[in-house]
Residue, then its C-alpha position, 0 to 999 in steps of 0.5 A: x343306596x340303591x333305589x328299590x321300589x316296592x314291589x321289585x324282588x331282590x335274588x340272591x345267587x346261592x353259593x359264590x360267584x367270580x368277583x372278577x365278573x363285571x356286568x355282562x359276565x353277571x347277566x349271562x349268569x342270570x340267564x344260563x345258571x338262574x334261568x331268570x331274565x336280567x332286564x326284567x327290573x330284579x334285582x341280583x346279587x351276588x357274593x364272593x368267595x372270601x364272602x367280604x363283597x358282593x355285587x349287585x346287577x340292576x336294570x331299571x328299564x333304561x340301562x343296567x346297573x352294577x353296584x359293588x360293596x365291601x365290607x371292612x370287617x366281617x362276611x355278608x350273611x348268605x344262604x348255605x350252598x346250593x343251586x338257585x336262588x333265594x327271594x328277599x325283601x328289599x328290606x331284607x337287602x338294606x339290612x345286608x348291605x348295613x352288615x347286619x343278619x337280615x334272616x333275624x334282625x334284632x333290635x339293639x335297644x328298646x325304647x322306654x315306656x312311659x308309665 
């Protein structure tokens, strides 16, 4: 698990991207098409066109991070297609990299109530 401290932001990049890129090819990404600095501590995530990996860029004040996942089943919930990107929580981005909708999680069972 990435160690997000409260208070970093978490960028989705809208659309997809070329998974082929590595680290440097995402940070020059961050630059020209977001208009955002990728050593400023936020975090970036980006997602392939099959929409079964994403990538994340990281720099934690010390070196930059590329964190890669894939999923066996299924598609990573992404915003529909424009230019940008999207702002979320670092709650929002655990409950992405589990596979579940982070727009509206919903809980899968309800505790009982004793009475």
């Amino acid at each position: 698990m990435i160690p997000v401290r409260s208070g970093v932001r978490v960028w989705l990049a809208v659309g997809h991207t070329d998974m082929r890129r590595g680290m440097h090819g995402l940070a020059l990404q961050v630059q020209q098409a977001l208009g955002r600095d990728p050593h400023a501590g936020d975090l970036y995530v980006f997602r392939g066109k099959a929409g079964s990996l994403i990538k994340i860029i990281w720099h934690d004040g010390i070196g930059m991070s590329l964190y890669a996942k894939r999923l066996e089943r299924g598609r990573f919930i992404w915003p529909s297609p424009a230019d940008g990107c999207v702002a979320i929580s670092g709650a929002q981005l655990a409950y992405m990299l589990d596979g579940i909708d982070w727009r509206n999680p919903q809980r899968t069972w309800r505790p009982e109530v004793a009475g």
